[in-house]
Biopython code that builds the backbone (N, CA, C, O; Angstrom):
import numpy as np
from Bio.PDB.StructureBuilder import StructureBuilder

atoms = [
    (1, "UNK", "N", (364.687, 70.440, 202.423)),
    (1, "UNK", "CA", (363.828, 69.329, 202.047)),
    (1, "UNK", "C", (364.580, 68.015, 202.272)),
    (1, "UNK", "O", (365.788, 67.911, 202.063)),
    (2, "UNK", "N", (363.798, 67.008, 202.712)),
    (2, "UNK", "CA", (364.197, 65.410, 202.841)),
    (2, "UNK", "C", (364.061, 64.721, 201.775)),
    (2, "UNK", "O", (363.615, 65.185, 200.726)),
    (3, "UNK", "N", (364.387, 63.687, 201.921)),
    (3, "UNK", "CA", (364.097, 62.737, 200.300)),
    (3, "UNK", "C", (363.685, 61.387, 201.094)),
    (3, "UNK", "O", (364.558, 60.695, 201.619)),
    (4, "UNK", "N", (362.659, 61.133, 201.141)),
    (4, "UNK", "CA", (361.802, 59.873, 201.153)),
    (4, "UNK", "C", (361.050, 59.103, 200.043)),
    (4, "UNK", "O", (360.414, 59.537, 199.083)),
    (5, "UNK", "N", (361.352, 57.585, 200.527)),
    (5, "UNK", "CA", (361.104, 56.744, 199.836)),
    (5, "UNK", "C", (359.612, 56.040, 200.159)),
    (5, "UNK", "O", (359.269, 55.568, 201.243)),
    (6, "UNK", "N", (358.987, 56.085, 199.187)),
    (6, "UNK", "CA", (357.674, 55.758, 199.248)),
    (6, "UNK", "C", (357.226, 54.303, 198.199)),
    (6, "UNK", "O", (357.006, 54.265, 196.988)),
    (7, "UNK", "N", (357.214, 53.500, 198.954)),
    (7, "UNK", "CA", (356.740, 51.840, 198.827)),
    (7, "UNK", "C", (355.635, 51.683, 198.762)),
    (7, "UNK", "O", (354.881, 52.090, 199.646)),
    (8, "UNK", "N", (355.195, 51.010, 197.635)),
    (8, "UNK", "CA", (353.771, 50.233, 197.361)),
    (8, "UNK", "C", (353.778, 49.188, 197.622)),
    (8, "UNK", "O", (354.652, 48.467, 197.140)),
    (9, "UNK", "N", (352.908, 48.721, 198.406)),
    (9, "UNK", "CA", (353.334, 47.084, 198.486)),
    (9, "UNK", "C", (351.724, 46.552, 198.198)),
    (9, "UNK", "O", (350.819, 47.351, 197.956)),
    (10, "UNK", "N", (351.582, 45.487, 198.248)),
    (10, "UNK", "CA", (350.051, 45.029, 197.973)),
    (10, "UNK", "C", (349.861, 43.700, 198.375)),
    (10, "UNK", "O", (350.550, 42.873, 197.777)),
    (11, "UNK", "N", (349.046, 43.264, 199.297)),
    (11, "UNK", "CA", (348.309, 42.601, 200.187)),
    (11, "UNK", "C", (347.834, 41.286, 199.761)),
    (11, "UNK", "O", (346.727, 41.099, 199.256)),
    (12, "UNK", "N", (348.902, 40.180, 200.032)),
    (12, "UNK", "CA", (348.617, 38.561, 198.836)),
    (12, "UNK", "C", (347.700, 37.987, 199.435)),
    (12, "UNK", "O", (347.122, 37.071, 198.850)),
    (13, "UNK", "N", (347.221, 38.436, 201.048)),
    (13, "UNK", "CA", (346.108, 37.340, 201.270)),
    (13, "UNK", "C", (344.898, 37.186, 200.289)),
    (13, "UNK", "O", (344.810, 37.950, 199.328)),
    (14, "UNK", "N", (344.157, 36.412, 200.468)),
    (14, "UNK", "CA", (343.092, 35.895, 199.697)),
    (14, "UNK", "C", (341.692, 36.760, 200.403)),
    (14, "UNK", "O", (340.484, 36.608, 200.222)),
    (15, "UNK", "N", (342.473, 37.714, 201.270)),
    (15, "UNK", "CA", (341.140, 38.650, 202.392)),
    (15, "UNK", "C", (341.226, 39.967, 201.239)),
    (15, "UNK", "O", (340.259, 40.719, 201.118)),
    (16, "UNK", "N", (342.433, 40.149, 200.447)),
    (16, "UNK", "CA", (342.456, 41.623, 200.088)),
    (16, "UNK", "C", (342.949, 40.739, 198.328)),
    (16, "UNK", "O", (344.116, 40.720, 197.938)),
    (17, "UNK", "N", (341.972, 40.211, 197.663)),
    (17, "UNK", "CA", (342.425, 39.784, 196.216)),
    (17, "UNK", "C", (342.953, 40.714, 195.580)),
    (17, "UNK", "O", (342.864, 41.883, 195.954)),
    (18, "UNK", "N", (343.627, 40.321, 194.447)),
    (18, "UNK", "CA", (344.364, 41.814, 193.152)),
    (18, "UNK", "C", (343.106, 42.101, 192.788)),
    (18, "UNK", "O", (342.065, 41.452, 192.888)),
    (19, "UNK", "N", (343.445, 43.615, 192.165)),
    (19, "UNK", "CA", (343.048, 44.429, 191.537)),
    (19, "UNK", "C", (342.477, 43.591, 190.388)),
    (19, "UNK", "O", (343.106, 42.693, 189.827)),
    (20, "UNK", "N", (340.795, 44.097, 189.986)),
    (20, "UNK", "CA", (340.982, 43.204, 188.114)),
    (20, "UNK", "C", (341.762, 43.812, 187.391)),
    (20, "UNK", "O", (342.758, 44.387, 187.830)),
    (21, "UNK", "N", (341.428, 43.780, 186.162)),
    (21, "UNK", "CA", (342.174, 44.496, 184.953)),
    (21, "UNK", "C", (341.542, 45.885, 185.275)),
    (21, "UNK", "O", (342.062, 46.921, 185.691)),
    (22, "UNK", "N", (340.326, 45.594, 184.968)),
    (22, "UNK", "CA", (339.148, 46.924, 185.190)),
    (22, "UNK", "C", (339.706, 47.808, 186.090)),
    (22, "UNK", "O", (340.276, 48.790, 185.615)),
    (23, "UNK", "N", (339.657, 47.648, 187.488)),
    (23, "UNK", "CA", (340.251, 48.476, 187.963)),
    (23, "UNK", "C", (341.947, 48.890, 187.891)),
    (23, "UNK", "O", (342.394, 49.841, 188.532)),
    (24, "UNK", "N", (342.502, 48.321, 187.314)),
    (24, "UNK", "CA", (343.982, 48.537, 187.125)),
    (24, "UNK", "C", (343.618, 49.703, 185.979)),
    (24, "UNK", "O", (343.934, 50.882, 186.136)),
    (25, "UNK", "N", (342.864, 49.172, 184.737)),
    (25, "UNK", "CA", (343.048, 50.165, 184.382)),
    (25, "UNK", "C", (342.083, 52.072, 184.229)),
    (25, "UNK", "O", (341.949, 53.003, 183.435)),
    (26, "UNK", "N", (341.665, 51.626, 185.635)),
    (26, "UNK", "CA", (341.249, 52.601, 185.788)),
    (26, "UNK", "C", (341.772, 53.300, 186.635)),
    (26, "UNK", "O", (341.410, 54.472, 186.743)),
    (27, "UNK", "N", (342.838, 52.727, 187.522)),
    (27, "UNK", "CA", (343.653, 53.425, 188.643)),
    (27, "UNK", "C", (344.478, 53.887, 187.394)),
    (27, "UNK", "O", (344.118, 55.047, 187.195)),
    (28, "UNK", "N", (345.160, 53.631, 186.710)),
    (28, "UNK", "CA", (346.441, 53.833, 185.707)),
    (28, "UNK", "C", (346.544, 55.582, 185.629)),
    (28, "UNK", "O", (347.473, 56.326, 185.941)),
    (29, "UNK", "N", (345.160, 55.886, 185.067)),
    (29, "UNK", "CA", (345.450, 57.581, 184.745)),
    (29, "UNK", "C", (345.687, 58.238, 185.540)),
    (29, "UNK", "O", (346.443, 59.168, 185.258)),
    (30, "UNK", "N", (345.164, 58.118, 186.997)),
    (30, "UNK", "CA", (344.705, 59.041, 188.412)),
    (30, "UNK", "C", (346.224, 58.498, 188.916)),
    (30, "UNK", "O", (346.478, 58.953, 190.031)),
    (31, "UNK", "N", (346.819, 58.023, 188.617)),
    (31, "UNK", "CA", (348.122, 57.445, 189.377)),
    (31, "UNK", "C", (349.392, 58.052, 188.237)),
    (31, "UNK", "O", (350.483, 58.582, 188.451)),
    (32, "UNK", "N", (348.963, 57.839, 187.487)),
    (32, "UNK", "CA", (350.085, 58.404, 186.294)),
    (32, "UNK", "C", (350.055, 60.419, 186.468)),
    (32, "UNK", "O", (350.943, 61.265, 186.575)),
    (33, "UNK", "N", (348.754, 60.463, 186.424)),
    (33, "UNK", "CA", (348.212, 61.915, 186.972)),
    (33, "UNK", "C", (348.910, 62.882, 188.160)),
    (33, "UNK", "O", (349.285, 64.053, 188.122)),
    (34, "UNK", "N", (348.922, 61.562, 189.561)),
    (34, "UNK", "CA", (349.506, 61.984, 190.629)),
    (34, "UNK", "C", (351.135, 61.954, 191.019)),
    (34, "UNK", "O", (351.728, 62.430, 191.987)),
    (35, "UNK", "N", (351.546, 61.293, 190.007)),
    (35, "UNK", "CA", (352.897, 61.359, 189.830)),
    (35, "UNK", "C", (353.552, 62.180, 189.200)),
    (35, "UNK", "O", (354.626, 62.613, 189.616)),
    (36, "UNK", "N", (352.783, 62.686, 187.606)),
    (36, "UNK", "CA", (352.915, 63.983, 187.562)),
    (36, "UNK", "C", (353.196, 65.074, 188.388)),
    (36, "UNK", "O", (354.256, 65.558, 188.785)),
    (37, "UNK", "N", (352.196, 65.316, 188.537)),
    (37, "UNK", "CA", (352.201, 66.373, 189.882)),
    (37, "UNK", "C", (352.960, 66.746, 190.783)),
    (37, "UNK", "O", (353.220, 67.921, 191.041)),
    (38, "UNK", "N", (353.556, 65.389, 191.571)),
    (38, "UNK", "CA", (354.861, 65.582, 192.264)),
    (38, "UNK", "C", (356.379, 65.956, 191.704)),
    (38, "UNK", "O", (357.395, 66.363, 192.267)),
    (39, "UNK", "N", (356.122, 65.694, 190.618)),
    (39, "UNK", "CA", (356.959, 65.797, 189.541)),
    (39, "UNK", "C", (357.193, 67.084, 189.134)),
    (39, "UNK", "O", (358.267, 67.683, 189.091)),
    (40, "UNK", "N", (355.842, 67.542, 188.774)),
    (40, "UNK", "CA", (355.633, 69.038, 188.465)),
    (40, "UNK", "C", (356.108, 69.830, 189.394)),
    (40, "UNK", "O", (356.865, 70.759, 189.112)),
    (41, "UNK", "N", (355.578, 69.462, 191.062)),
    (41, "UNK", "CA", (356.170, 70.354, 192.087)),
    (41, "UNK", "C", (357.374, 70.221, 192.840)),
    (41, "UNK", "O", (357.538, 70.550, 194.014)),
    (42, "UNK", "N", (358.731, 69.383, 191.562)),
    (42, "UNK", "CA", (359.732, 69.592, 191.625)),
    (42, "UNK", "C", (359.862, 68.495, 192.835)),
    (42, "UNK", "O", (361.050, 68.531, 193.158)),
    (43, "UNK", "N", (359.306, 67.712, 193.501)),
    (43, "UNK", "CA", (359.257, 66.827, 194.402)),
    (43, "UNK", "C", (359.601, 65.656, 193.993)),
    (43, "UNK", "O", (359.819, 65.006, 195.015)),
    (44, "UNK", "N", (359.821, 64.842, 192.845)),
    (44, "UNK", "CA", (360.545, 63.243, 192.708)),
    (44, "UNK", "C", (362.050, 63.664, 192.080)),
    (44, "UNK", "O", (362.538, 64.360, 191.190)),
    (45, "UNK", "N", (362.450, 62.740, 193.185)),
    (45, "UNK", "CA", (363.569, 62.365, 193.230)),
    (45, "UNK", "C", (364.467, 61.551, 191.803)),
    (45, "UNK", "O", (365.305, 61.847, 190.952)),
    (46, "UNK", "N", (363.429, 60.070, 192.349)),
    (46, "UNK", "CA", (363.515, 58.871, 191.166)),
    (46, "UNK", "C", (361.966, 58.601, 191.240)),
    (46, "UNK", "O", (361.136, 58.413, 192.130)),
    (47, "UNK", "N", (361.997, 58.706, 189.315)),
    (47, "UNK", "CA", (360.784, 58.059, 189.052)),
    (47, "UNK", "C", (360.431, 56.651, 189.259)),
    (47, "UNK", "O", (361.243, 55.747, 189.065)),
    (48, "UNK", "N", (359.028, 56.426, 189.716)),
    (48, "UNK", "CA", (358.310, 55.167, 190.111)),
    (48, "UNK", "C", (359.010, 54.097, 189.109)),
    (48, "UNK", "O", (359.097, 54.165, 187.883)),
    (49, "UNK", "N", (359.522, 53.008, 190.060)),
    (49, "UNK", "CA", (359.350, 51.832, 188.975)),
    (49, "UNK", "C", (359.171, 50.437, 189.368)),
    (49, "UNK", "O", (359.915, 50.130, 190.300)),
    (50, "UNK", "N", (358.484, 49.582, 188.987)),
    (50, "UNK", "CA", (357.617, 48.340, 189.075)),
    (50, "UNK", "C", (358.805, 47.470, 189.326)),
    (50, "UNK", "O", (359.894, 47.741, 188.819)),
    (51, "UNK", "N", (358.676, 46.731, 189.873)),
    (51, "UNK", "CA", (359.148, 45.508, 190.741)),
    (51, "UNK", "C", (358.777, 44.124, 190.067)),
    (51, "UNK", "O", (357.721, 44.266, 189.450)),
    (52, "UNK", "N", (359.123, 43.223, 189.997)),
    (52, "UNK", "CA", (359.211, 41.373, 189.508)),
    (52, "UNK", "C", (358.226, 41.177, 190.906)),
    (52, "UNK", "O", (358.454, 41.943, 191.842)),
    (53, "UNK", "N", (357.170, 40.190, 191.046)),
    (53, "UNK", "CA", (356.903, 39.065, 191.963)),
    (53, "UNK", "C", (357.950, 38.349, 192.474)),
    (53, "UNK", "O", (357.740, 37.827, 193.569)),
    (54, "UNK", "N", (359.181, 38.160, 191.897)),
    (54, "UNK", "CA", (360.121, 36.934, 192.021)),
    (54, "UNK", "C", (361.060, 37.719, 193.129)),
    (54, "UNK", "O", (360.538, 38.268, 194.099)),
    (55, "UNK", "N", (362.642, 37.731, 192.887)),
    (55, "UNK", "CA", (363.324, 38.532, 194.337)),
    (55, "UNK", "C", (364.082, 37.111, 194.703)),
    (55, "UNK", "O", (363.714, 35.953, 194.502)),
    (56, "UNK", "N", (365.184, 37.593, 195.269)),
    (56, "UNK", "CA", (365.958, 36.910, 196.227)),
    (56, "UNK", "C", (366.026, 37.419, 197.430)),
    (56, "UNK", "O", (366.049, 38.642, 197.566)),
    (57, "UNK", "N", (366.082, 36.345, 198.794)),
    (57, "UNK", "CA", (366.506, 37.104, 199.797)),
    (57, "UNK", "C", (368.157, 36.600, 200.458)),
    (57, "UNK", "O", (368.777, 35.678, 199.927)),
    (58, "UNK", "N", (368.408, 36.952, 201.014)),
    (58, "UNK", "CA", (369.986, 36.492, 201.040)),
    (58, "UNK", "C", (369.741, 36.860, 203.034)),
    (58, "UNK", "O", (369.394, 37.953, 203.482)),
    (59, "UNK", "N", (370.061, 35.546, 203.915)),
    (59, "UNK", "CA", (370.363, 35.651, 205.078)),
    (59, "UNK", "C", (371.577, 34.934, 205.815)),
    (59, "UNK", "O", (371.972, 33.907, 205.264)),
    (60, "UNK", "N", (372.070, 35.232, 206.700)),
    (60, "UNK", "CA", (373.158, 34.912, 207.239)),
    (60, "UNK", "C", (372.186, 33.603, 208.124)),
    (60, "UNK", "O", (371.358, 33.974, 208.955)),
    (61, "UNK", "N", (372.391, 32.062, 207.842)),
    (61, "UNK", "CA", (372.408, 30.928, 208.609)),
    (61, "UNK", "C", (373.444, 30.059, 208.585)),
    (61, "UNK", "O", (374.134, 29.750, 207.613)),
    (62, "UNK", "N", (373.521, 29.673, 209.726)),
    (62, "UNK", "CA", (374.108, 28.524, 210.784)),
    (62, "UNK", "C", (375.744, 29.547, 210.655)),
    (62, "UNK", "O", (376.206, 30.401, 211.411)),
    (63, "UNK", "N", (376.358, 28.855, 209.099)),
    (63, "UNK", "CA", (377.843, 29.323, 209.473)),
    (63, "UNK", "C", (377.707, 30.658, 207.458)),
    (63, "UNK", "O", (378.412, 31.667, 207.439)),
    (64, "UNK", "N", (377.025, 30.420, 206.505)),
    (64, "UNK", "CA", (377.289, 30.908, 205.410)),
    (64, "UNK", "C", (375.578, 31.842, 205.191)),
    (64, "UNK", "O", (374.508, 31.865, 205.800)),
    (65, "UNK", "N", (376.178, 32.525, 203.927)),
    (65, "UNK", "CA", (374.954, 33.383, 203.616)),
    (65, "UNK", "C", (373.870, 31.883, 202.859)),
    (65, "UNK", "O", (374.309, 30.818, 202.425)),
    (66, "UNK", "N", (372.815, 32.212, 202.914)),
    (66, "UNK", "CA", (371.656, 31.246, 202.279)),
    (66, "UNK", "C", (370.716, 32.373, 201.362)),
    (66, "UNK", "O", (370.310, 33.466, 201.757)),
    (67, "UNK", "N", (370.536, 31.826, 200.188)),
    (67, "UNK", "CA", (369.639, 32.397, 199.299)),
    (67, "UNK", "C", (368.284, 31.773, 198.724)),
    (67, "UNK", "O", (367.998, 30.946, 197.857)),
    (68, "UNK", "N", (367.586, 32.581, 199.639)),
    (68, "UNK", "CA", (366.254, 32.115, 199.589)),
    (68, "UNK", "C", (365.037, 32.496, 198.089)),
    (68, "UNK", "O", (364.653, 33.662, 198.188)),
    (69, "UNK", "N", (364.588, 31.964, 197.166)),
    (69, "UNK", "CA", (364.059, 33.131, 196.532)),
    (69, "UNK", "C", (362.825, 32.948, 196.894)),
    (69, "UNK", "O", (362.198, 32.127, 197.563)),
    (70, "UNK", "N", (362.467, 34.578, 195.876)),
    (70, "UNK", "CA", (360.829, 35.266, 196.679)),
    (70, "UNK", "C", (361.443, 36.393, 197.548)),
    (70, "UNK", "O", (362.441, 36.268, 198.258)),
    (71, "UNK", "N", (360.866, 37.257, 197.423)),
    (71, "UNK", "CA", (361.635, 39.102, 198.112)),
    (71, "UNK", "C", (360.576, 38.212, 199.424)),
    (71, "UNK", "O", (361.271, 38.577, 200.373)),
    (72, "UNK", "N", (359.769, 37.597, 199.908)),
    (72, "UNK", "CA", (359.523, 37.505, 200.795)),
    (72, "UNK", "C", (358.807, 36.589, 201.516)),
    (72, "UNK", "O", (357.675, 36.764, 201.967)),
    (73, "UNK", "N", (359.789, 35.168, 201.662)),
    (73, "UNK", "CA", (359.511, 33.581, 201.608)),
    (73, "UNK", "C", (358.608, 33.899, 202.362)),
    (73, "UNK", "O", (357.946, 34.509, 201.522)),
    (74, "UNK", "N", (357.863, 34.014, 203.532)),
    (74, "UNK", "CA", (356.814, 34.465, 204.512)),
    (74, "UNK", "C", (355.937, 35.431, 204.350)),
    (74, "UNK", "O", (354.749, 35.550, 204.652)),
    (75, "UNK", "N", (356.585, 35.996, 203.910)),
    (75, "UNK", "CA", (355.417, 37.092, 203.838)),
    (75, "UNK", "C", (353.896, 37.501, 202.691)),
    (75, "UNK", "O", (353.695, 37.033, 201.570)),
    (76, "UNK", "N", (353.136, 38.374, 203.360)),
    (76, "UNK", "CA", (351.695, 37.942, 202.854)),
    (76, "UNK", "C", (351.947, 39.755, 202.190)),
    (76, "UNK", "O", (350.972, 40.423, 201.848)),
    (77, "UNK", "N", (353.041, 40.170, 202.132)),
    (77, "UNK", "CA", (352.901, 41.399, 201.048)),
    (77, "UNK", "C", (353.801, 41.190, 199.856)),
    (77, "UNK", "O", (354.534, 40.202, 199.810)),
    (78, "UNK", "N", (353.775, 41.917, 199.074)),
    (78, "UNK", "CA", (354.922, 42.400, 198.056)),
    (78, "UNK", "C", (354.910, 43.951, 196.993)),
    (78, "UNK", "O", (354.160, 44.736, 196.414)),
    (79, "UNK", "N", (355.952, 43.727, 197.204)),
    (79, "UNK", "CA", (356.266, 45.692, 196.664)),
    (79, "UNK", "C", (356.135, 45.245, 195.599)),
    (79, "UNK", "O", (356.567, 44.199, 195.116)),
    (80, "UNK", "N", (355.377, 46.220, 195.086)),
    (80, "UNK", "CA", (355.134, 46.384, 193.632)),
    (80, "UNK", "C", (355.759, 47.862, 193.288)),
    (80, "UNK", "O", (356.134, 47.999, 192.123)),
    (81, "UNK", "N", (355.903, 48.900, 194.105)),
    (81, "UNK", "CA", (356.496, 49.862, 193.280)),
    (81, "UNK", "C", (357.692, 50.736, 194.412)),
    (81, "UNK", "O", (357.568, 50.683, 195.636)),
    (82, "UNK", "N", (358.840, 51.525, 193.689)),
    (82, "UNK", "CA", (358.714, 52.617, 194.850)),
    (82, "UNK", "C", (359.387, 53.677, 193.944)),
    (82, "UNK", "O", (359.588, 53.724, 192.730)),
    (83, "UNK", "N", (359.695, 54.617, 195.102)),
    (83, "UNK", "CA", (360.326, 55.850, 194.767)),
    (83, "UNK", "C", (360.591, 56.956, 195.368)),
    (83, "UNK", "O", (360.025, 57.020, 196.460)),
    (84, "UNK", "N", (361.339, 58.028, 195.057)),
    (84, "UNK", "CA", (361.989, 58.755, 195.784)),
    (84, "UNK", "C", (361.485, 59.882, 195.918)),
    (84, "UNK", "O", (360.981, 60.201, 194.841)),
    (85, "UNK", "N", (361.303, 60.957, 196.966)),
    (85, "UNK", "CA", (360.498, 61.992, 197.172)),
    (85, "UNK", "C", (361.413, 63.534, 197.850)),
    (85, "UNK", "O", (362.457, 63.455, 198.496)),
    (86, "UNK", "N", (360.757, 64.738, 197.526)),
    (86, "UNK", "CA", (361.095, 65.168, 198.612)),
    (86, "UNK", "C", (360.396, 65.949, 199.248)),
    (86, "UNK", "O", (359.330, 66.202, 198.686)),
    (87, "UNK", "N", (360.576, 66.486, 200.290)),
    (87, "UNK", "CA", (358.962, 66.468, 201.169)),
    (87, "UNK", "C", (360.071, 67.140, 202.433)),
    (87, "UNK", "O", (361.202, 66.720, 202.680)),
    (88, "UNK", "N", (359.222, 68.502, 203.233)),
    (88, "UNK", "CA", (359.786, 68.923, 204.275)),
    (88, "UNK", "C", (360.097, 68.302, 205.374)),
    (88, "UNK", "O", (361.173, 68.498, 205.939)),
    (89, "UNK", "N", (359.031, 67.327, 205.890)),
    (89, "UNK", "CA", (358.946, 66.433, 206.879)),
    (89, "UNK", "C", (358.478, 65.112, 206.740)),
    (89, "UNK", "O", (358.888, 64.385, 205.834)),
    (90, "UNK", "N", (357.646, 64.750, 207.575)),
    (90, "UNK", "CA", (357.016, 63.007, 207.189)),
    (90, "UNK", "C", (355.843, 63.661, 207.561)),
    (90, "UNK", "O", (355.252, 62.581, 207.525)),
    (91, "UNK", "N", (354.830, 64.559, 207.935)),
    (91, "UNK", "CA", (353.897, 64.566, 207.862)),
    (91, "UNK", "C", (353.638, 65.379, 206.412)),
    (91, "UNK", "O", (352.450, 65.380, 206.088)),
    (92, "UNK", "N", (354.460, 66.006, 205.570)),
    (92, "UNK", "CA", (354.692, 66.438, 204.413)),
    (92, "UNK", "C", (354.183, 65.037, 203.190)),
    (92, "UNK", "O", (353.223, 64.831, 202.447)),
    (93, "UNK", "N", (355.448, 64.333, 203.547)),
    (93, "UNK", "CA", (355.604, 62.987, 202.999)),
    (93, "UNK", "C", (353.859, 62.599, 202.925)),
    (93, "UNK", "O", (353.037, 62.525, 202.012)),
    (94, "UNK", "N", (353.834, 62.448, 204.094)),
    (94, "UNK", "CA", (352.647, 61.242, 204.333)),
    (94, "UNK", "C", (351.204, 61.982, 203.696)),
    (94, "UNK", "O", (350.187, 61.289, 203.671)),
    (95, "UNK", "N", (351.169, 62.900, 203.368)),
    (95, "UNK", "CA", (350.118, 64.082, 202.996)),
    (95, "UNK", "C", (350.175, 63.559, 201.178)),
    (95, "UNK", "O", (349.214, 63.324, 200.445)),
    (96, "UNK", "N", (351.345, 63.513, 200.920)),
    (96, "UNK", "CA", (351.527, 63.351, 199.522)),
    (96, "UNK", "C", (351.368, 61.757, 199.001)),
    (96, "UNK", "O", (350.956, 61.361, 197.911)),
    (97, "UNK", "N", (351.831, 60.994, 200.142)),
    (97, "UNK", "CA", (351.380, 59.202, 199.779)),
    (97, "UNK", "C", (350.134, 59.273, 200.044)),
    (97, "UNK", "O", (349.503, 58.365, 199.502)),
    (98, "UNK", "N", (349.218, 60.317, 200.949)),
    (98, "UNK", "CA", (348.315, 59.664, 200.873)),
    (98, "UNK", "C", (346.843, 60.186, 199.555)),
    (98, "UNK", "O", (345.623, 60.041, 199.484)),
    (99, "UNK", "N", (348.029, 60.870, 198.664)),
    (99, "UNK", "CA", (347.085, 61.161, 197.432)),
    (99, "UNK", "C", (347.367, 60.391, 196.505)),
    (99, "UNK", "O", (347.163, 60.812, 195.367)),
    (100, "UNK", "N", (347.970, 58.908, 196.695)),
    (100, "UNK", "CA", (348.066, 57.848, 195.706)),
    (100, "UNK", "C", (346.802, 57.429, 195.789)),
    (100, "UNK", "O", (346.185, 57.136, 196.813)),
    (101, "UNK", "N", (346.261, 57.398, 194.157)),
    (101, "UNK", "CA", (345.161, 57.110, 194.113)),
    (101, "UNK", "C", (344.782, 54.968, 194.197)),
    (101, "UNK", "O", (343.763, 54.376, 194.553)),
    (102, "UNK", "N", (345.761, 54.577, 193.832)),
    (102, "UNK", "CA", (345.635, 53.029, 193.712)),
    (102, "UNK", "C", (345.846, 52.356, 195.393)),
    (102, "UNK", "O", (346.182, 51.247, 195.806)),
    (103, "UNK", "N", (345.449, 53.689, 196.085)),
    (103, "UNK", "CA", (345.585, 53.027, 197.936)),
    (103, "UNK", "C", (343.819, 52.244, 197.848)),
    (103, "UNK", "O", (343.406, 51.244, 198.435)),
    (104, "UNK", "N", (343.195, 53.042, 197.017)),
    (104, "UNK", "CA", (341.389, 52.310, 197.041)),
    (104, "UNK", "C", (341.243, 51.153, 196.472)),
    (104, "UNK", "O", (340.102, 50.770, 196.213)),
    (105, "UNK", "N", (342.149, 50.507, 196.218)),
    (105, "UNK", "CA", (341.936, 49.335, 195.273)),
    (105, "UNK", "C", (343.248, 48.553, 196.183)),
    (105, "UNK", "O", (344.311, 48.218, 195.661)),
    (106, "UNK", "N", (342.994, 48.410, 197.253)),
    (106, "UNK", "CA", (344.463, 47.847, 198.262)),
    (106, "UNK", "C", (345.560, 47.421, 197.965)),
    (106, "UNK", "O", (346.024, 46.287, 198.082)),
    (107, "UNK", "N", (346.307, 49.015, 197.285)),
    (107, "UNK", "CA", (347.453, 49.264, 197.735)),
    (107, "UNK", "C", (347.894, 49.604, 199.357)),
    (107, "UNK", "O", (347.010, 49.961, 200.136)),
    (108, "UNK", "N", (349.065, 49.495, 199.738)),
    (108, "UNK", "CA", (349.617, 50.274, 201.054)),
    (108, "UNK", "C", (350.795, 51.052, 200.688)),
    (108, "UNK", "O", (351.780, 50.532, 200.164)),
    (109, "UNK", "N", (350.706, 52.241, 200.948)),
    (109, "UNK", "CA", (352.308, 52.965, 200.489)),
    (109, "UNK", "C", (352.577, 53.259, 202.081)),
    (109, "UNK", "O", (351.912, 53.744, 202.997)),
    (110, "UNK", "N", (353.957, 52.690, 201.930)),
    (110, "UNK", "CA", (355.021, 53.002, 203.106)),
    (110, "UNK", "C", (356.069, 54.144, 202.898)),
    (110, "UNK", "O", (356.751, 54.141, 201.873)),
    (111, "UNK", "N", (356.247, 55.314, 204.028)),
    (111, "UNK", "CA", (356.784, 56.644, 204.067)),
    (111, "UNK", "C", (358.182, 56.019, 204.372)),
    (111, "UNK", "O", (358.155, 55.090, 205.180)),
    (112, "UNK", "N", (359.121, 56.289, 203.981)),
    (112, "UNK", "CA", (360.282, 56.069, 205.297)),
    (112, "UNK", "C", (361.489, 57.107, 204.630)),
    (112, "UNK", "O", (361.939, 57.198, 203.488)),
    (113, "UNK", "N", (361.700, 57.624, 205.531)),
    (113, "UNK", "CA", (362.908, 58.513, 205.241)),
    (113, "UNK", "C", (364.123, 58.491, 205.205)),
    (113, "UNK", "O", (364.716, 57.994, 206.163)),
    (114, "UNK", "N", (364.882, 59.037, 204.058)),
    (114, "UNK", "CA", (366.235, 58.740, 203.757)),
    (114, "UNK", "C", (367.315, 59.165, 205.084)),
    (114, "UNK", "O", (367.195, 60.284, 205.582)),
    (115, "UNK", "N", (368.062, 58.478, 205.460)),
    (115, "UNK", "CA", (369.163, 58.871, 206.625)),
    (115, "UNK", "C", (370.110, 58.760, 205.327)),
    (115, "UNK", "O", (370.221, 57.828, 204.531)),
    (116, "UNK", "N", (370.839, 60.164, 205.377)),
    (116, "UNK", "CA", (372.634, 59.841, 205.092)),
    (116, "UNK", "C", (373.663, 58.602, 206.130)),
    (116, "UNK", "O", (373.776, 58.557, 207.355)),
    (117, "UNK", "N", (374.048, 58.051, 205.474)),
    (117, "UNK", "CA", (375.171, 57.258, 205.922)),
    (117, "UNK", "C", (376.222, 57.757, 205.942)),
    (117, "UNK", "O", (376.804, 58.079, 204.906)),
    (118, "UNK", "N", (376.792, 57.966, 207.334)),
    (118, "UNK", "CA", (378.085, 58.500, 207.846)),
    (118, "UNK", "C", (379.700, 57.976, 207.080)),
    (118, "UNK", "O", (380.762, 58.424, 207.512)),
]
sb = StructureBuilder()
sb.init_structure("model")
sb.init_model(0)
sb.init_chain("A")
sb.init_seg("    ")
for serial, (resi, resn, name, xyz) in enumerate(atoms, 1):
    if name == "N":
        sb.init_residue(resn, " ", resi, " ")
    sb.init_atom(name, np.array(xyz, "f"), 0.0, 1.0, " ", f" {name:<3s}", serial, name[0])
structure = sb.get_structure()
């Protein structure tokens, strides 16, 4: 088995608004439910955990590092959750992100798989 990391991220344009409450808390059980489950079938790694809006990013300009905050001065997403999996393959993986139930209420979960570092 692999261990992949599976990212929620969620969609800031003003094309894909947040979730209300209403539906937050109606995704809550079916998501708490499906995490179970993976859980149950011995498949998480590290349990899910929620993310700040806020974030630093740290890039190498001109001659020194620069610290920008916001996990993503440009960008029109932000992670709201992740976590660790394990799963035979990525079509394994991707079978199991795609029974997150809070993807109907525009979430996006991203698959990506763990490489050991040499």
């Amino acid at each position: 088995m692999q261990e992949f990391l599976l990212v929620i991220h969620r969609d800031l344009t003003s094309a894909n608004p947040a979730p209300t409450p209403g539906q937050m808390k109606e995704a809550l059980k079916p998501y708490q439910e499906w995490v179970a489950g993976i859980a149950a079938e011995n498949r998480l790694v590290a349990p899910p955990k929620r993310w700040d809006a806020d974030g630093r990013v740290i890039r190498f300009e001109k001659t020194k590092e620069q610290v920008h905050h916001g996990p993503y001065a440009e960008g029109k997403e932000s992670i709201g959750g992740l976590f660790l999996i394990r799963a035979k393959d990525y079509d394994d993986a991707v079978e199991v992100a795609k029974g997150c139930p809070i993807i109907r209420f525009g979430a996006i979960v991203e698959v990506r798989m763990a490489v050991p570092v040499a």
